[in-house]
N, C-alpha and C positions, 0 to 999 in steps of 0.2 A: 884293361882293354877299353879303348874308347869304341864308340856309336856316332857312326856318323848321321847328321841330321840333314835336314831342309837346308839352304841357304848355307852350306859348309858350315854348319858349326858343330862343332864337336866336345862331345863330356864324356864323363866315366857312363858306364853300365847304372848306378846308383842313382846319377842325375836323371838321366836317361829314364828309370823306373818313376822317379821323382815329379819328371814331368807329365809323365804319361794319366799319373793318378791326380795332378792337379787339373789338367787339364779334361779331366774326368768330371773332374769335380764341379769344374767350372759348368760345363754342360750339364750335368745333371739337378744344377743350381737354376739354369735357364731353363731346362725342360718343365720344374716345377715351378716357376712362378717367383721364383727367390732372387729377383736382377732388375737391376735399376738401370734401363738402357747401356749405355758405356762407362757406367760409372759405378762405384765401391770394388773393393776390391777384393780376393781371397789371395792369401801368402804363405808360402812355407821354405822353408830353411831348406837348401842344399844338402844333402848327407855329408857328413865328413868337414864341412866345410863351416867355422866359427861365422864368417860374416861376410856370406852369399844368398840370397834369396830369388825364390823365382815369383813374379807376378803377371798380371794380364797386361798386354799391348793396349797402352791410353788409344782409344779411338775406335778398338772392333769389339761386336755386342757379345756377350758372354756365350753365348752359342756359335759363335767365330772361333772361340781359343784351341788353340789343338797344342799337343807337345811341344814343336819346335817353334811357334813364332810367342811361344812364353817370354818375359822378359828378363835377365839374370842381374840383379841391381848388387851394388855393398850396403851395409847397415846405412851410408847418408840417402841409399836412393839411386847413387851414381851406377849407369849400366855399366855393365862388364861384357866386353865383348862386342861387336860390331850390330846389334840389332835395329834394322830401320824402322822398329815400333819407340814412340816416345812413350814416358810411364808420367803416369800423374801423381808427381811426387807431391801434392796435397795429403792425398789417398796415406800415400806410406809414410808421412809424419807422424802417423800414427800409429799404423804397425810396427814403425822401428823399434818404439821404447819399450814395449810390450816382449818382441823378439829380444831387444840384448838383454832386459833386466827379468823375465819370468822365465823359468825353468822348463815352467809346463808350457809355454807359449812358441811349439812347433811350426803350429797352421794354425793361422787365423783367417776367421772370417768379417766383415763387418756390411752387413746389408740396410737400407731401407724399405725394409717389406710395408706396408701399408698397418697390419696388426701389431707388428713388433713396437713400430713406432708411433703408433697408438697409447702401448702399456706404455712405453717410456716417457711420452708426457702427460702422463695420469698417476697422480698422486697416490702414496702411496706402492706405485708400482705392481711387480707382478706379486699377486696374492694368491694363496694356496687355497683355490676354489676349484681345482680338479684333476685328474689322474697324474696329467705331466708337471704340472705349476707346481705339484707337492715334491716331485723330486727335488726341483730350484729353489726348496722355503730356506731360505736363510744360507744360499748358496752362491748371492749374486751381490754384487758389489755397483754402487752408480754414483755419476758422474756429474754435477750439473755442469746444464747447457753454458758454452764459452762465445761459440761463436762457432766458423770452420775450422777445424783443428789442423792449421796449416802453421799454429806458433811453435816453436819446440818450448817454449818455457812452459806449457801446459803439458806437456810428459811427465815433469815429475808429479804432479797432484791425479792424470790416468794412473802412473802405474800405483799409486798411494790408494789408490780408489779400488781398483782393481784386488791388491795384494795378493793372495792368495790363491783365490778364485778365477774358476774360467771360463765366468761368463761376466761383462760389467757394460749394465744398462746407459747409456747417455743420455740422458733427460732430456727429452723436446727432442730426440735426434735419432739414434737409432742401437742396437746393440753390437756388441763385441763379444766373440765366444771365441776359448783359441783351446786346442788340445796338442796335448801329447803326439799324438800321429795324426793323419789327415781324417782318417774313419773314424777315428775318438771324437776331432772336430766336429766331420758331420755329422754323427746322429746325436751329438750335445745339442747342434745347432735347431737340428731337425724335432728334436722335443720341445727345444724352447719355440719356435715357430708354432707348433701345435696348441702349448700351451697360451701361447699369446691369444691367437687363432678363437679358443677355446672360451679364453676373457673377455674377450671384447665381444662375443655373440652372445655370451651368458647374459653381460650387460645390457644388451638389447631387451633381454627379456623381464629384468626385473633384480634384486635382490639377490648375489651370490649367496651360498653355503658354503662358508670357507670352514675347512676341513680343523679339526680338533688338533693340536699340537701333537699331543699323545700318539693320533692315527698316525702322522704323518712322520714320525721318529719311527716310527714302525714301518712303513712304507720304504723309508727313506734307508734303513738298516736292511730289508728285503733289497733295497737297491744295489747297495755295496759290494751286496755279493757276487754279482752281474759285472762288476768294475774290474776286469784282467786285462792284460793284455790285449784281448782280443775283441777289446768292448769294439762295436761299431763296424767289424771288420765283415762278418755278412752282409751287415744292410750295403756298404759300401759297392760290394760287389754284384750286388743282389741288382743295384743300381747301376752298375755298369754295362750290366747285362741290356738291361733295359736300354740305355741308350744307342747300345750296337744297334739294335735293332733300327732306329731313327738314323743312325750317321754315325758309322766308324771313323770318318774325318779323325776326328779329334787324338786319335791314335799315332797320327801321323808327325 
């Protein structure tokens, strides 16, 4: 059964739910502080569909985006469908390689928060000096800085960087976290924020105490067990709640 939107366009029921929780996401990224005027972007793969993705409208602030004026791009970027939002296919040179060639790479995000991209051009990186940074010890993969990553020949050394893992630092530049579903996304995204957050104040004050290997293998195992399906999937909602209350807009 299709769902008719805004501006005639029409998708399955799936897309449809698809959009509703990106453009959630989008909002509740701008209500905290996590948006870089009209620019970086959050992406996630279409249900059902190998190489469809939806993104933000290049030009309106992340507290603009609602369901239906999302963008619907193929893996080059190219829109699909008649949408009068252009996309900042800079933005998704970099999404793409992450989307065809990582498994766990559903929903990505990539921000320029002011802390994040702090740790990322600080040597070293993020280091296991406090409750969130120890989930990340030896869970994160980086990249050094190229330039804009608008080349595609620098996709194969992201995804080489990345492997695994899903979360991968850009040196001098900013992070990449992508998950499994969009609520795995955000609250991977939302710890490492914290923990960045967390570094870069400690540092103000003096001399971290980075936690013992041993602790943090312990920590880290306590962690795992939190890891189901369903990781992420309150806070999410918990969030969405919250934003109704500011502007249902986004629903639309």
């Amino acid at each position: 059964m299709a769902t008719q939107l805004k501006r005639d366009v029409r998708c399955s029921e799936e897309e449809w739910a698809a959009r509703q929780d990106l453009a959630a996401c989008y909002r509740i990224f701008a209500h905290l502080g996590w948006c870089e005027s009209i620019y970086n972007h959050i992406t996630l793969r279409v249900p059902g569909e190998d190489d469809a993705f939806l993104i933000n409208p290049y030009g309106l602030l992340w507290e603009e985006v609602t369901a239906s004026n999302l963008v619907k791009i193929d893996g080059e970027g190219n829109k699909v469908g008649d949408s009068p939002y252009p996309v900042n296919l800079a933005g998704f040179t970099q999404h793409s390689v992450f989307h065809k060639n990582l498994p766990h790479a559903h929903a990505i995000v990539h921000t320029h928060t002011p802390d994040t991209m702090a740790v990322c051009a600080t040597e070293g990186g993020l280091e296991a000096s406090n409750f969130y940074s120890c989930f990340f010890d030896g869970a994160i993969g980086y990249h050094d800085f190229e330039g804009i990553t608008v080349r595609s020949e620098e996709g194969e050394r992201l995804v080489r960087n990345a492997g695994n893992r899903q979360v991968l630092m850009l040196r001098n530049h900013g992070p990449v976290v992508m998950g499994r579903t969009i609520q795995e996304m955000f609250l991977l995204y939302y710890m490492l924020q914290r923990a960045c957050e967390v570094q870069v104040k400690t540092a103000s004050l003096g001399k971290p105490i980075v936690v013992p290997s041993a602790v943090v293998e312990t920590h880290q195992r306590d962690r795992d067990k939190q890891l189901t399906a369903e990781f992420g999937k309150l806070d999410f909602e918990a969030w969405k709640r919250k934003i109704d209350t500011i502007d249902r807009g986004w629903r639309d």
